[in-house]
Wavefront OBJ file of the C-alpha trace (Angstrom):
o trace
v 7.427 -67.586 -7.438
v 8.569 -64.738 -10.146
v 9.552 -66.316 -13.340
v 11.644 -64.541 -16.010
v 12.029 -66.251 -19.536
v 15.362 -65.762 -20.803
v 15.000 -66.719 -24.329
v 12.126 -65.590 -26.821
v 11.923 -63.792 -30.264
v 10.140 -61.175 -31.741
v 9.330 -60.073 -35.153
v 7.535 -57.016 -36.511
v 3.506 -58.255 -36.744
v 3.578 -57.913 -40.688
v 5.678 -60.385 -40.503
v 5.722 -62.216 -37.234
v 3.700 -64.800 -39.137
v 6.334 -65.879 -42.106
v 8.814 -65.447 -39.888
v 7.454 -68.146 -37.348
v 6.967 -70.492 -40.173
v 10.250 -69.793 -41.202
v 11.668 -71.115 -38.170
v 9.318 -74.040 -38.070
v 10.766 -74.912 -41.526
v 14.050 -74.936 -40.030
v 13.529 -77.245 -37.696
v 10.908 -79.403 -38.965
v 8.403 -78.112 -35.654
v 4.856 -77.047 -35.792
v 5.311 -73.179 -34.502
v 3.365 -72.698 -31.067
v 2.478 -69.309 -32.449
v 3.211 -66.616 -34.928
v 6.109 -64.302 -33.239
v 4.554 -61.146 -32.828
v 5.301 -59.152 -29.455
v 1.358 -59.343 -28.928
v 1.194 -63.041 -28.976
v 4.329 -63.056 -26.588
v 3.315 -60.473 -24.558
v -0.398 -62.701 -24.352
v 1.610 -65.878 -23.443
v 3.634 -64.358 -20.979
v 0.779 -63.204 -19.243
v -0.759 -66.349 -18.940
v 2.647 -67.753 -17.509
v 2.950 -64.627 -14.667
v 6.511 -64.169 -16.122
v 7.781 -60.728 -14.792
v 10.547 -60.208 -17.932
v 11.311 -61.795 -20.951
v 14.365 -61.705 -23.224
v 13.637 -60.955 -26.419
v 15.775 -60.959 -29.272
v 16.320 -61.417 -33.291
v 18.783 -62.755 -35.761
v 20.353 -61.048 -38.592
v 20.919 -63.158 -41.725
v 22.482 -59.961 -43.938
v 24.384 -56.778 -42.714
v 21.796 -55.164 -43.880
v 19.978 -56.334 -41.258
v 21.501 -55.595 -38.451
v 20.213 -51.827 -37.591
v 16.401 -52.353 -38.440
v 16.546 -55.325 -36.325
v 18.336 -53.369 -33.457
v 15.699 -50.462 -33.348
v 12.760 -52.835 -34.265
v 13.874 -54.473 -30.582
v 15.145 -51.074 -29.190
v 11.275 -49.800 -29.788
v 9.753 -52.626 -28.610
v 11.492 -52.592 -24.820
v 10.807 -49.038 -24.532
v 7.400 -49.549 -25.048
v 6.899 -53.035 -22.922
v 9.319 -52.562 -19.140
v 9.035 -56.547 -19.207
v 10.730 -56.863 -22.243
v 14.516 -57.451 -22.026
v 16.640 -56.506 -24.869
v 19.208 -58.173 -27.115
v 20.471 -56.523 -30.431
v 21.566 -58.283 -33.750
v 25.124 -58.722 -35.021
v 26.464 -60.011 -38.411
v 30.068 -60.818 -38.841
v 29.934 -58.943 -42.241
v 28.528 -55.542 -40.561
v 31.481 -52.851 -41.111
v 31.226 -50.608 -38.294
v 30.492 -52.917 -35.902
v 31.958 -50.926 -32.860
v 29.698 -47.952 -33.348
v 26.599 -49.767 -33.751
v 27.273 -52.297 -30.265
v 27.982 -48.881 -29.057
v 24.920 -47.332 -30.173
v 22.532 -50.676 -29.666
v 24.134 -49.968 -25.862
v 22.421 -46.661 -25.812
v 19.195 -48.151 -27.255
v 19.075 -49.454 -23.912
v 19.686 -53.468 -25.383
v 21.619 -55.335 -23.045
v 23.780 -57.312 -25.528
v 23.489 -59.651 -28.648
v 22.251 -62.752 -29.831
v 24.091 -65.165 -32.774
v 22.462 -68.000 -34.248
v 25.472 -69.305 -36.013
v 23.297 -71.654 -37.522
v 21.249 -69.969 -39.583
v 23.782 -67.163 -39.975
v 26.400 -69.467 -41.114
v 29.224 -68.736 -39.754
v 31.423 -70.872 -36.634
v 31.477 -69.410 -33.363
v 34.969 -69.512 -33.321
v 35.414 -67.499 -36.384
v 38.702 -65.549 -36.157
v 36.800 -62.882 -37.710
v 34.274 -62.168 -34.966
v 36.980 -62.280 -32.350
v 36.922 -57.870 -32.503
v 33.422 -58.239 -32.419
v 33.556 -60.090 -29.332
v 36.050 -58.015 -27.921
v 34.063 -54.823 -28.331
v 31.108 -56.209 -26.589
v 32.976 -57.817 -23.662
v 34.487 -54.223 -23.484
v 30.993 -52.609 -23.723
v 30.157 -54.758 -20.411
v 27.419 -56.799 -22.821
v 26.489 -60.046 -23.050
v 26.522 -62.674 -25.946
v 23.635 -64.909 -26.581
v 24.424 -68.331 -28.508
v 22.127 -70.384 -30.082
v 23.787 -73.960 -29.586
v 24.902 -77.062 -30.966
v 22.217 -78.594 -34.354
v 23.616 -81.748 -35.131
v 22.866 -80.763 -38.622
v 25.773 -78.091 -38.601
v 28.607 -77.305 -37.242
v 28.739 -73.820 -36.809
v 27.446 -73.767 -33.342
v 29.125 -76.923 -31.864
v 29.991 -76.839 -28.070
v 33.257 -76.512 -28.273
v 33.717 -73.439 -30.211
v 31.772 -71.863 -27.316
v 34.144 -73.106 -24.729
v 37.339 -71.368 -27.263
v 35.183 -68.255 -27.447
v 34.934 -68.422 -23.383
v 37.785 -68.955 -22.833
v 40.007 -66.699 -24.958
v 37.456 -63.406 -23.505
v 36.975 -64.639 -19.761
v 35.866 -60.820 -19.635
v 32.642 -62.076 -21.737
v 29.410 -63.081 -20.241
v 28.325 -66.185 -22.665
v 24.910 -67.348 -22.267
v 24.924 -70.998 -24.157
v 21.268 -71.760 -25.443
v 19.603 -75.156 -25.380
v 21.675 -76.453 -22.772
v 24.903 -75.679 -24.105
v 23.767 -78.128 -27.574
v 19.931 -78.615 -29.394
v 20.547 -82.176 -30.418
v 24.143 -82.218 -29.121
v 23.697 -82.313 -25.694
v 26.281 -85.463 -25.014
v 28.955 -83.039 -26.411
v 27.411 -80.201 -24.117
v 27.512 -81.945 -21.166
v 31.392 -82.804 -21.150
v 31.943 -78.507 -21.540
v 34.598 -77.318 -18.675
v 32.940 -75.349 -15.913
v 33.922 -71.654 -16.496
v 33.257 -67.965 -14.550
v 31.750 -66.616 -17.648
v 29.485 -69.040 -19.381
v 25.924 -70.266 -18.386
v 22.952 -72.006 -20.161
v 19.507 -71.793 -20.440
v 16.955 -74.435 -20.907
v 15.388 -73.692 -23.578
v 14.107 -75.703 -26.612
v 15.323 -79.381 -24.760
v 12.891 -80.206 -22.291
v 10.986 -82.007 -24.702
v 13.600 -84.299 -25.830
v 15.794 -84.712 -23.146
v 14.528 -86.689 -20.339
v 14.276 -85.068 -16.556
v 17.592 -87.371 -15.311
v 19.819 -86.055 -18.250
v 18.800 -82.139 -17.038
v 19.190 -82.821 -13.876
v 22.372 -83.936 -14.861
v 23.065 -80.926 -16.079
v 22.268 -78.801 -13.823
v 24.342 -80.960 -11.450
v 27.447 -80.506 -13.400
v 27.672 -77.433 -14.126
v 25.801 -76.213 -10.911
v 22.087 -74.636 -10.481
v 23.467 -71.048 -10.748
v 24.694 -71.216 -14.254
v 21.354 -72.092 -15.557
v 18.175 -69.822 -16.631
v 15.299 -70.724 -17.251
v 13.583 -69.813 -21.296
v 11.048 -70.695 -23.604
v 11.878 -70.173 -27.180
v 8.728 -68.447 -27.967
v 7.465 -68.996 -30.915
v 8.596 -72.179 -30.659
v 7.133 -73.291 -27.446
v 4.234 -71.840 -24.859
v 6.038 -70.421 -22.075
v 3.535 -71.477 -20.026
v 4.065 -75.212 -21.365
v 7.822 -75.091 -20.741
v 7.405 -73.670 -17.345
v 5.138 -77.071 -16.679
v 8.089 -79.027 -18.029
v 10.203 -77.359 -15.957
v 8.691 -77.854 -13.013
v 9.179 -82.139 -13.260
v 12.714 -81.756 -12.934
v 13.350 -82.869 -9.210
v 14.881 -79.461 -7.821
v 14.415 -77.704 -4.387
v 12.557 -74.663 -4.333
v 16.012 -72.741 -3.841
v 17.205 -74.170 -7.186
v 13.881 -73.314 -8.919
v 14.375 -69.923 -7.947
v 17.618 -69.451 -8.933
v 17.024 -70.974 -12.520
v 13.620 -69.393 -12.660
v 14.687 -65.901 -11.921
v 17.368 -64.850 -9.487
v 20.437 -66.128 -11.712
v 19.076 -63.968 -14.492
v 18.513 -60.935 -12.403
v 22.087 -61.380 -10.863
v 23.372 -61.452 -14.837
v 21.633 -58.499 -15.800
v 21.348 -56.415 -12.859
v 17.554 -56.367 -12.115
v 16.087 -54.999 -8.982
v 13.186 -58.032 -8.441
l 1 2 3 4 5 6 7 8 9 10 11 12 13 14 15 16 17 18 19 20 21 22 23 24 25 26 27 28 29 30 31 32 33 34 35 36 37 38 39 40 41 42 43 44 45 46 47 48 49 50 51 52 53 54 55 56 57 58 59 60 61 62 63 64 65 66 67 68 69 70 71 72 73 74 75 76 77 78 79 80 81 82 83 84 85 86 87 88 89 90 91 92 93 94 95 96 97 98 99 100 101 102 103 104 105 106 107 108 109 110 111 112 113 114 115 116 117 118 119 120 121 122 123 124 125 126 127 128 129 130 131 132 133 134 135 136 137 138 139 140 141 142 143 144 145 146 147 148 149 150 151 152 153 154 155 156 157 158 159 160 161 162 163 164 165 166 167 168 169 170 171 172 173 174 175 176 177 178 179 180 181 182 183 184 185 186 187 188 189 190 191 192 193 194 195 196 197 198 199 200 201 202 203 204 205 206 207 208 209 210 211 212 213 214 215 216 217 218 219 220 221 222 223 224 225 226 227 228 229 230 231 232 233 234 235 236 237 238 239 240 241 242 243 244 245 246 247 248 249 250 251 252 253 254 255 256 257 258 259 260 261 262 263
């Protein structure tokens, strides 16, 4: 059965190391491994995963371009690799760069509102929205720390639902830690989740449940590489009681529907 893995992230390998800690600090979890695309590419290989998603936060505006051609680089040289680019709600001219990370060949952006510190629903990132929804793009959330607020469920569902035109991909199953406010999200066109990151907390009833309320084809399957070993989600997965149809779709044909792969 192919497998893609829709969430993972990347750092240059001077720093891949720090920058795995970094994120093991934040969450008080031992890393799985530093986040170099070596050690992804390695893990990935061991899991038979066709593509992966790979992506970065920026945490400055100053950010935002290194990040976007560190990733840019990276998929050009790796055809598994899946782009997204960085975004910061401070970044100026934030049209021409979603335009150019579009030529880079990245495939949209990723937010982790957490760390970035800033709410979803910011009025302010409403043009930035709009420009990617009208770049055909896609927006990448991490979701719902019940340490913060920035990324709760529901400022997802306003963001959904005030640019239907935008393709929202809700991390974590729509909430890390705040999955009984995920669950109760309305159904929409535009939004699915991946599982990411709550496989080993949430039990295999509650994900079912999920995946029964929101139905199998909103649902991808991901890893959060560094954070976990691809291969050692995919064997979480794989306890969830799911027909082989549903596997597939949440394993890899929902994703390549989404982003247009021939697979």
């Amino acid at each position: 059965m192919k497998i893609i893995d829709a969430h993972a992230h990347i750092f240059p390998t001077k720093i891949a190391f720090k920058a795995s800690e970094s994120i093991g600090d934040f969450y008080g979890i031992p890393m799985n491994s530093d986040a170099s695309v070596e050690s992804l590419l390695k893990l990935e290989g061991e899991l038979g995963a066709s593509n992966a998603l790979v992506c970065s936060s920026a945490l400055s505006p100053a950010q935002v371009e290194s990040i976007n051609n560190f990733i840019a680089g990276e998929v050009s040289k790796h055809p598994m690799l899946i782009g997204l680019a960085a975004m910061h709600k401070d970044y100026e001219n934030f049209e021409e760069e979603i335009l150019r990370a579009k030529s880079l060949g990245l495939r949209g952006f990723k937010f982790h509102n957490d760390m970035q510190r800033f709410d979803i629903d910011d009025p302010k990132m409403f043009p930035i929205y709009k420009a990617i929804a009208e770049a055909g793009m896609v927006v990448l959330f991490h979701m719902g720390d019940d340490r913060y607020d920035f990324s709760a469920p529901e400022k997802m569902v306003k963001v959904a639902q005030t640019f239907p035109n935008l393709t929202v991909i809700g991390a974590h199953f729509g909430g890390y830690r705040r999955w009984s406010d995920s669950i109760h999200n309305p159904k929409l066109d535009n939004v699915y989740y991946d599982t990411s990151s709550s496989l080993f907390m949430i039990d295999t009833a509650t994900a079912e449940r999920f995946i029964d309320h929101f139905g199998p084809e909103r649902f991808f399957f991901g890893s959060d590489f560094p954070m976990w070993d691809p291969k050692k989600e995919y064997e979480r997965f794989n306890k969830l009681n799911l027909s082989e149809e549903v596997r597939e779709m949440i394993l890899y044909k929902n994703f390549a529907k989404v982003f247009n792969l021939d697979i």
